[in-house]
OpenMM code with the backbone's topology and positions (N, CA, C; nanometers):
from openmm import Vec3, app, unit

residues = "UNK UNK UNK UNK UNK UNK UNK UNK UNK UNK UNK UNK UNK UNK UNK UNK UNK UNK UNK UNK UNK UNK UNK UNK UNK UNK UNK UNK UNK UNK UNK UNK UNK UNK UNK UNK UNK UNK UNK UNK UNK UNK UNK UNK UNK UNK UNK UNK UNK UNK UNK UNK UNK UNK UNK UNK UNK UNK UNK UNK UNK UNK UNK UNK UNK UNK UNK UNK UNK UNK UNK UNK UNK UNK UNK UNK UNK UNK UNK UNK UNK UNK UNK UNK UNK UNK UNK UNK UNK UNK UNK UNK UNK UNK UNK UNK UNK UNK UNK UNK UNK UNK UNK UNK UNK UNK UNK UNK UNK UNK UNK UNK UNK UNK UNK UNK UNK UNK UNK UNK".split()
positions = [
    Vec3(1.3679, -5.5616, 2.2423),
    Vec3(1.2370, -5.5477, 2.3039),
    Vec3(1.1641, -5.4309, 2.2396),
    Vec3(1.0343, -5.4697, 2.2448),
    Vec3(0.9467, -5.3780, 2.1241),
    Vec3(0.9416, -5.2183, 2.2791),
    Vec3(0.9261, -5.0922, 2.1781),
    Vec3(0.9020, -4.9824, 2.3115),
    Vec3(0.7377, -5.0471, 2.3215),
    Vec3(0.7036, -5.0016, 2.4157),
    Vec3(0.5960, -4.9256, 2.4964),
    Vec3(0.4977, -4.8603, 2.4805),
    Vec3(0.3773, -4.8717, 2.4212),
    Vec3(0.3119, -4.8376, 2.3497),
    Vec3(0.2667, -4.7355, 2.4903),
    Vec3(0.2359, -4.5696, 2.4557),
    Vec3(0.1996, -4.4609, 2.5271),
    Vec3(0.0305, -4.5357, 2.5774),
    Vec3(0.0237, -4.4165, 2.6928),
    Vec3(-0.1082, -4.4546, 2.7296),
    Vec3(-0.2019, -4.3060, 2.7839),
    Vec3(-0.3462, -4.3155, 2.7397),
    Vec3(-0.3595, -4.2292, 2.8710),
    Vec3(-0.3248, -4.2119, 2.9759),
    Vec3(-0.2813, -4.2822, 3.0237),
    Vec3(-0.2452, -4.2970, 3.2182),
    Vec3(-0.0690, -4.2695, 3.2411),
    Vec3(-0.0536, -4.2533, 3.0473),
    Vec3(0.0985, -4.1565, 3.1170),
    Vec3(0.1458, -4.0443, 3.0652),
    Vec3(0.2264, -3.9750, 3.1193),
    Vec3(0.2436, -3.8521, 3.0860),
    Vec3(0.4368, -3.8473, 3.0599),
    Vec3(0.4004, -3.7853, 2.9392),
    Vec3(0.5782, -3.7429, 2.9395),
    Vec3(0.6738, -3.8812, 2.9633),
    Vec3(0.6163, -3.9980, 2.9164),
    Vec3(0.6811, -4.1573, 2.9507),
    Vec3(0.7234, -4.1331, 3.0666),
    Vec3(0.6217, -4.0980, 3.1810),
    Vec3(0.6341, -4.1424, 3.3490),
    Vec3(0.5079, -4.1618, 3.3675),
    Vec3(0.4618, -4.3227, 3.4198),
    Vec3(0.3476, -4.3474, 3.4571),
    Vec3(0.2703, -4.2664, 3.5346),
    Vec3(0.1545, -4.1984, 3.5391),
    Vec3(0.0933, -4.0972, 3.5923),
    Vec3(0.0335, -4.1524, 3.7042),
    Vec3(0.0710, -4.1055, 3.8146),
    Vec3(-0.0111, -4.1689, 3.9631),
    Vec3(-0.1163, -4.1907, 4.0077),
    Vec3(-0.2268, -4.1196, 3.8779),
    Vec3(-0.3601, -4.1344, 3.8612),
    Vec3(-0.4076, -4.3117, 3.8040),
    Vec3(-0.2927, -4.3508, 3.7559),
    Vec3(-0.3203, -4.4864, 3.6911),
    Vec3(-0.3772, -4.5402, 3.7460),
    Vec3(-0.4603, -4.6285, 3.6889),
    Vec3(-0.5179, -4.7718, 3.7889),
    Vec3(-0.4310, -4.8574, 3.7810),
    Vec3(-0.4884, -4.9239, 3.8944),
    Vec3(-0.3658, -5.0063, 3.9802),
    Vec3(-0.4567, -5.1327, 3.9921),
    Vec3(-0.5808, -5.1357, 3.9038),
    Vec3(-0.6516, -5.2691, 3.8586),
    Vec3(-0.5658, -5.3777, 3.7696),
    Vec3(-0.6023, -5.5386, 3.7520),
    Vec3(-0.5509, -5.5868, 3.6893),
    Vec3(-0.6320, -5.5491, 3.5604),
    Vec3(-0.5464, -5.6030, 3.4720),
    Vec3(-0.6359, -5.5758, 3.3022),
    Vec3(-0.7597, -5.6673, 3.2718),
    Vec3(-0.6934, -5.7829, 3.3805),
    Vec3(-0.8294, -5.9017, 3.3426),
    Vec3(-0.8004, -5.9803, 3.5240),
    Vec3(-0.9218, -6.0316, 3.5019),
    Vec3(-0.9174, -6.1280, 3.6698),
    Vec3(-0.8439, -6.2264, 3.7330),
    Vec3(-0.8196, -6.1934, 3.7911),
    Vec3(-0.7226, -6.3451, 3.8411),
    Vec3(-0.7444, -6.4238, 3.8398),
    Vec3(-0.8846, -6.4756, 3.8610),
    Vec3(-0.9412, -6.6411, 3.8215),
    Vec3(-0.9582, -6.6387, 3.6773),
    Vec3(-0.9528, -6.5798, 3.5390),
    Vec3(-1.0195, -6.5388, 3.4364),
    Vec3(-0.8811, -6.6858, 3.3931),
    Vec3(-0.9437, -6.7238, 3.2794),
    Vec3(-0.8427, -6.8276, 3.1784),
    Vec3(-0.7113, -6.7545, 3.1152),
    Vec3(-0.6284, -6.7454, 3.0421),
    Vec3(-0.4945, -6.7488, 3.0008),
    Vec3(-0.4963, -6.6981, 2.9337),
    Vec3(-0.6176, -6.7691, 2.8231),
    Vec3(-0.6817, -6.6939, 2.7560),
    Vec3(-0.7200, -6.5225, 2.7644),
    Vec3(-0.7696, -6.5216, 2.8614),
    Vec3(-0.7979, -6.3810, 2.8840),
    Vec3(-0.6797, -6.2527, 2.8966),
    Vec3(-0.5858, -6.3063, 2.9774),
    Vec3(-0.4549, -6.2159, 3.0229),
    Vec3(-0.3979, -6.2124, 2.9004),
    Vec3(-0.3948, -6.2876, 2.8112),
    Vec3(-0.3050, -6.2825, 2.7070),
    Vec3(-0.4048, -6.1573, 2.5912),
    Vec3(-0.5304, -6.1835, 2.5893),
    Vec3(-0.5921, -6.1205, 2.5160),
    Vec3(-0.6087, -5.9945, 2.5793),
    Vec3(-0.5849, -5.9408, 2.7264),
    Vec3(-0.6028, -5.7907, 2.7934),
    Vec3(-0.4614, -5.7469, 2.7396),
    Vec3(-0.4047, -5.8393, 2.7755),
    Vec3(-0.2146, -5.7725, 2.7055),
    Vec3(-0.2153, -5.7391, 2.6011),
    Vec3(-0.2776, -5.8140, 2.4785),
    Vec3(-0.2650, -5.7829, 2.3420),
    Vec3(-0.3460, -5.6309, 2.3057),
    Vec3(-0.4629, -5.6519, 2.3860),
    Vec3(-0.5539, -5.5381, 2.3513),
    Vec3(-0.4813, -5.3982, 2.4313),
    Vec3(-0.3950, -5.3868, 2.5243),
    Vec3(-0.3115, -5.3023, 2.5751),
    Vec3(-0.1917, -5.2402, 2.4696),
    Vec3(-0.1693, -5.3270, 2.4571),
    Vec3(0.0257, -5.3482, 2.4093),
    Vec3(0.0016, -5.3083, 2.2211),
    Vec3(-0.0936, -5.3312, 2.1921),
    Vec3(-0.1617, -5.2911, 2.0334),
    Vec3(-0.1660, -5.1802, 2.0375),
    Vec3(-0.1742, -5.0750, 2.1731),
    Vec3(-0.2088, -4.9253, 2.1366),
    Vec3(-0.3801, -4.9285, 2.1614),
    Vec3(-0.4842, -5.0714, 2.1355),
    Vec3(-0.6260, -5.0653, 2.1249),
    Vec3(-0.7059, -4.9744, 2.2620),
    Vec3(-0.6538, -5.0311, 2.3457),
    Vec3(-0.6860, -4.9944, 2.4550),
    Vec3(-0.6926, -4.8158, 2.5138),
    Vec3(-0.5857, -4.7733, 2.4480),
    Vec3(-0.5901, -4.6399, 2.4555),
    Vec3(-0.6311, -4.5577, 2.3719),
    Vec3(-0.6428, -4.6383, 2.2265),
    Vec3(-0.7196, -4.5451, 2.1100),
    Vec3(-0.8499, -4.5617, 2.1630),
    Vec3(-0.9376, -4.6584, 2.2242),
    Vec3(-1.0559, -4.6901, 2.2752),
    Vec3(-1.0931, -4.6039, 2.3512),
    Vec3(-1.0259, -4.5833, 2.4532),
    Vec3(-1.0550, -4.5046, 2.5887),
    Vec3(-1.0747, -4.3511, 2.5187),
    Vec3(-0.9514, -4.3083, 2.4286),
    Vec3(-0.9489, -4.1704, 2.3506),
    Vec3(-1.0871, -4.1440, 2.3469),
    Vec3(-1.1041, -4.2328, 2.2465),
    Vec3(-1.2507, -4.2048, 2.1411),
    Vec3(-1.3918, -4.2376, 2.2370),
    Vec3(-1.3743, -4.3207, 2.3630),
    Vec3(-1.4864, -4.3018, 2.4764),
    Vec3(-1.5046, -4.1462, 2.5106),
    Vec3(-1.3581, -4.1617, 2.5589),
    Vec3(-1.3522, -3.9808, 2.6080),
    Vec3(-1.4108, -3.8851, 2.5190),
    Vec3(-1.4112, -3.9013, 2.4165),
    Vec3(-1.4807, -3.7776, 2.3183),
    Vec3(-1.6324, -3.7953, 2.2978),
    Vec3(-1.6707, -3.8954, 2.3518),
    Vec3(-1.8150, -3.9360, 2.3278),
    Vec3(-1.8980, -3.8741, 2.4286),
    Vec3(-1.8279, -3.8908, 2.5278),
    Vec3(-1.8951, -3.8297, 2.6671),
    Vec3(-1.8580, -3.6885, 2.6523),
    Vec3(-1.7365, -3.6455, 2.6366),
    Vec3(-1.7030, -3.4791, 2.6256),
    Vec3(-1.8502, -3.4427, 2.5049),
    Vec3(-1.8864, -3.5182, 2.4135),
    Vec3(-1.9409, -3.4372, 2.3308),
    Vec3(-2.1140, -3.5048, 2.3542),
    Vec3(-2.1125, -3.5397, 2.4249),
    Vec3(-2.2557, -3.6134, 2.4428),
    Vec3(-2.2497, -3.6109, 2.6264),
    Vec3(-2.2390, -3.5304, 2.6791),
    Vec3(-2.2310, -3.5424, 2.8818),
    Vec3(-2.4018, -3.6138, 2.8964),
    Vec3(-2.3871, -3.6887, 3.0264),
    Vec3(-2.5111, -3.7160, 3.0883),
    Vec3(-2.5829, -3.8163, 3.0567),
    Vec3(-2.4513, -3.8797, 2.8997),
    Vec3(-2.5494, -4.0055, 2.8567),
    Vec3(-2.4789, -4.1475, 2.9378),
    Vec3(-2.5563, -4.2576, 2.9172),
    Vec3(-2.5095, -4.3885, 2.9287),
    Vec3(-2.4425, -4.4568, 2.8674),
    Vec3(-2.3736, -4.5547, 2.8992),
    Vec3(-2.2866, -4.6528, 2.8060),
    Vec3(-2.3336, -4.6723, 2.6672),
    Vec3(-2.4535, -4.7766, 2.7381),
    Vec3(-2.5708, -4.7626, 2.6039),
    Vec3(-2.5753, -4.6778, 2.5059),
    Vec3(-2.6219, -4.5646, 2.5473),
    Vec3(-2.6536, -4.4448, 2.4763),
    Vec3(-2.5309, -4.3732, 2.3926),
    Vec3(-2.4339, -4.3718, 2.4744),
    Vec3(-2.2928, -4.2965, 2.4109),
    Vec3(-2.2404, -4.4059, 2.3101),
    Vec3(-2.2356, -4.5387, 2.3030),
    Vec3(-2.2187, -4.6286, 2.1598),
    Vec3(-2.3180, -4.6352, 2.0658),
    Vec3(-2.4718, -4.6370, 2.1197),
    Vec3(-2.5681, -4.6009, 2.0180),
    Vec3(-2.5508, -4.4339, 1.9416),
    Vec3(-2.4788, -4.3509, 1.9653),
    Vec3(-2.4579, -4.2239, 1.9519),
    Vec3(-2.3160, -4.2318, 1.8387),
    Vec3(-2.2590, -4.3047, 1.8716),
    Vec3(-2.1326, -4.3487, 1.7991),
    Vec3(-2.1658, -4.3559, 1.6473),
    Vec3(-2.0586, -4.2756, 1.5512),
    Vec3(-2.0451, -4.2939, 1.4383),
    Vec3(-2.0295, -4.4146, 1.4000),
    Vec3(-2.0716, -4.4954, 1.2713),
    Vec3(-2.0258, -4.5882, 1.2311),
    Vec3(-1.8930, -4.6730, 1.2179),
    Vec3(-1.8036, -4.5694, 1.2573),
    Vec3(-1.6821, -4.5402, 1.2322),
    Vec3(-1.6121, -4.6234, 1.3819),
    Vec3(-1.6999, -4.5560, 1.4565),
    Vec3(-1.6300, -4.5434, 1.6015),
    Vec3(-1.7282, -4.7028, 1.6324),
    Vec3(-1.8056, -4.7101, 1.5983),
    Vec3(-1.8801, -4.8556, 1.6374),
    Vec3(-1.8181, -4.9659, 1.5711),
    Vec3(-1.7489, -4.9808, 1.4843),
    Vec3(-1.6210, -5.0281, 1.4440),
    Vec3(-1.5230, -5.0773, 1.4940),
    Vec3(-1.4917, -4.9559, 1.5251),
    Vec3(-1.3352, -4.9745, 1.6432),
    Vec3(-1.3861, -5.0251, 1.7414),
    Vec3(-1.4535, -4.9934, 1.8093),
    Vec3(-1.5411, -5.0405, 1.9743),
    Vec3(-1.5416, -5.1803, 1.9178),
    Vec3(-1.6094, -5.1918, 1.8035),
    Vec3(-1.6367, -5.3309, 1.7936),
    Vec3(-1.8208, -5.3944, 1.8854),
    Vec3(-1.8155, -5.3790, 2.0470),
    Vec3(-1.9218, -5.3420, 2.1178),
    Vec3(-1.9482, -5.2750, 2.2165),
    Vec3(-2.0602, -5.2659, 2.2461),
    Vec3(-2.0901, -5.1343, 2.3637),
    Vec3(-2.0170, -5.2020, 2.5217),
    Vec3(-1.9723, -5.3398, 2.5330),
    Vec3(-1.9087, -5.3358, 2.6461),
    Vec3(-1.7585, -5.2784, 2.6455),
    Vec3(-1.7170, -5.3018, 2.5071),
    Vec3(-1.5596, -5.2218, 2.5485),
    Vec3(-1.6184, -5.0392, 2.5667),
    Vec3(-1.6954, -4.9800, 2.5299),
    Vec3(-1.7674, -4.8475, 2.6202),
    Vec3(-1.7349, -4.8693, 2.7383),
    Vec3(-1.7869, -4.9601, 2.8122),
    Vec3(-1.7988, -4.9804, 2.9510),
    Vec3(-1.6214, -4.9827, 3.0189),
    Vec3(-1.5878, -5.0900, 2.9390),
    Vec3(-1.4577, -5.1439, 2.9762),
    Vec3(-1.3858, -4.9703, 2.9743),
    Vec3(-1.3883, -4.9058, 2.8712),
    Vec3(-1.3258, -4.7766, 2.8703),
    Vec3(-1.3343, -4.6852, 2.9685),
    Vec3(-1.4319, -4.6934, 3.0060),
    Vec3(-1.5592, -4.5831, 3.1308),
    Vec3(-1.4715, -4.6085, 3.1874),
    Vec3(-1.4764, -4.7230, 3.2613),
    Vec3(-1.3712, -4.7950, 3.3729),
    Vec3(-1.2573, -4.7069, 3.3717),
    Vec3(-1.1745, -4.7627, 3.3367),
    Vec3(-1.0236, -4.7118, 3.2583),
    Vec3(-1.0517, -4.5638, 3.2841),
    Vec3(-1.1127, -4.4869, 3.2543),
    Vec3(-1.0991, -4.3107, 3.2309),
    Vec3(-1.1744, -4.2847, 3.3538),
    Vec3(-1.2255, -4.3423, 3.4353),
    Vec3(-1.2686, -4.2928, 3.5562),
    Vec3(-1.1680, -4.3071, 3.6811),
    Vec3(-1.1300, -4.4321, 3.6370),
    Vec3(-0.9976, -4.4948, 3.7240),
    Vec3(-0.8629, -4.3821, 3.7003),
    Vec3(-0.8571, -4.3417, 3.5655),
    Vec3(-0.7700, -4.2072, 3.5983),
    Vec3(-0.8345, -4.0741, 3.6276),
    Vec3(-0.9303, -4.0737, 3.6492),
    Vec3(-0.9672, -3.8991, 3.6527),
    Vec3(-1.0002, -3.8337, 3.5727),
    Vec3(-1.0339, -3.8789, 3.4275),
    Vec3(-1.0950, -3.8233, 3.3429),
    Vec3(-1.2284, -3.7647, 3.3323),
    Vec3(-1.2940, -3.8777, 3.3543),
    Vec3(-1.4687, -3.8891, 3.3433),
    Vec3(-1.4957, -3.9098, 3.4909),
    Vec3(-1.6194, -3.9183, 3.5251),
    Vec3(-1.7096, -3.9412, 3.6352),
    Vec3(-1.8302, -3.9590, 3.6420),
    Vec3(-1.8826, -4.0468, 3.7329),
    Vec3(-1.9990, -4.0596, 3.7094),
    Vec3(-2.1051, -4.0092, 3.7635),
    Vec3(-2.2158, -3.9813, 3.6616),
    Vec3(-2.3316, -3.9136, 3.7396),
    Vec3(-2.4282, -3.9667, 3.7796),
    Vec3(-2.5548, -3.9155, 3.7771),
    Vec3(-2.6969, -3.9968, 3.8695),
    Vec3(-2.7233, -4.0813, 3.7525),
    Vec3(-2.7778, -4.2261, 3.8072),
    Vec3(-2.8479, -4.3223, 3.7489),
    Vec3(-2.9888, -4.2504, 3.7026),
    Vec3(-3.0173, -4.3019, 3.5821),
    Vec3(-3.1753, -4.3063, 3.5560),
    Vec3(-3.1722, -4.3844, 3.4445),
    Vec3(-3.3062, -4.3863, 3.4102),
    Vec3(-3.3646, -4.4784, 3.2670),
    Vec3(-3.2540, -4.4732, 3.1430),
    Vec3(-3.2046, -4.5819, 3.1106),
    Vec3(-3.1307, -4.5389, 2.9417),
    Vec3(-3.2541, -4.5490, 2.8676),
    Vec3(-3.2187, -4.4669, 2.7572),
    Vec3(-3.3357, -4.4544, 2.6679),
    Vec3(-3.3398, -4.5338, 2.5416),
    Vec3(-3.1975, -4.5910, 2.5869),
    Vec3(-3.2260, -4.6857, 2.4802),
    Vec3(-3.2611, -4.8617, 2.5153),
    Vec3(-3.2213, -4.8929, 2.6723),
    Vec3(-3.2783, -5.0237, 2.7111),
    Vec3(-3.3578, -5.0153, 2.7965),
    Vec3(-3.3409, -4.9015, 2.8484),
    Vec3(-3.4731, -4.9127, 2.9662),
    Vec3(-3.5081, -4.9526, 3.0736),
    Vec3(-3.3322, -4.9614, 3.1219),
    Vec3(-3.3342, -4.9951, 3.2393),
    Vec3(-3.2547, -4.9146, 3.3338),
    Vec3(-3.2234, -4.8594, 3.4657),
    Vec3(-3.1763, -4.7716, 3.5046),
    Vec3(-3.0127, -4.8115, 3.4997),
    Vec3(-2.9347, -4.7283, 3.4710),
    Vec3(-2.7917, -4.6942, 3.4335),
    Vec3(-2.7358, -4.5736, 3.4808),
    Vec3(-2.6063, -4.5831, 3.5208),
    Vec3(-2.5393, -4.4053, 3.5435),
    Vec3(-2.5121, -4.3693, 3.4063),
    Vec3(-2.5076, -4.2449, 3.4191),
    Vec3(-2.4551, -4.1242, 3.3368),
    Vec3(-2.3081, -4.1241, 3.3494),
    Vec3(-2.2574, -4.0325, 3.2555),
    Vec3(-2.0897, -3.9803, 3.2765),
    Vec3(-2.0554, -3.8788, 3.1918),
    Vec3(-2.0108, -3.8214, 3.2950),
    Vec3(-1.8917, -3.6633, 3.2292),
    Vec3(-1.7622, -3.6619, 3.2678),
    Vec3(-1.7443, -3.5749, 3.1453),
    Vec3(-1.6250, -3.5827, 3.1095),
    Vec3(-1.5694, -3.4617, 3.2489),
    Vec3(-1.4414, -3.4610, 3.3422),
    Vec3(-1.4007, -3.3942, 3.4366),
    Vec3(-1.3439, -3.2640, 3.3500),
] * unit.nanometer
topology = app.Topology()
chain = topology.addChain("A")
for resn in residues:
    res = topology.addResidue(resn, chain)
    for name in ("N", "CA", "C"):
        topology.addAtom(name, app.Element.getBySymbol(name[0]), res)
């Protein structure tokens, strides 16, 4: 059996109690999907993702999803691939205690009202 690919949500290989206790994908969602949340987990993707969210907001506080992937190096818009795995990440790092969210207002880049997030 392959190890265990580390995660934010653990510490010292003991799951950290901060973890979310969400599924990775929905219970009504296709087969399709669970198999593809597992892969994107179990690859390591999921946590290099969340990493590199986390540094976006640590180094950009107060912006939006939107805004913090439009802010994104070429590099990092890459890996993301798109601004919903941002979102999907937010999730994930709020669900442990990382980030949090702040007051909604206008993104400036769609123009429609959105929360903010900082890094804890």
């Amino acid at each position: 059996m392959k190890p265990k690919q580390g995660s934010i949500f653990d510490t010292a290989g003991i799951l950290d109690p901060r973890a979310p206790t969400y599924p990775i994908c929905h219970t009504n969602d296709p087969e399709t999907s669970r198999i593809a949340a597992e892969q994107h987990t179990e690859s390591g993707k999921q946590t290099r993702n969340a990493e590199m969210v986390l540094a976006l907001v640590a180094g950009s506080p107060g912006r939006t999803a939107i805004e913090l992937w439009a802010n994104a190096s070429t590099g990092q818009q890459n890996a993301l691939k798109e601004p919903q795995e941002v979102r999907r990440r937010l999730t994930d790092l709020e669900s442990a205690g990382r980030i949090r969210k702040g007051d909604a207002r206008k993104c400036s880049r769609r123009g429609t009202l959105q929360v903010t997030w900082y890094a804890v």
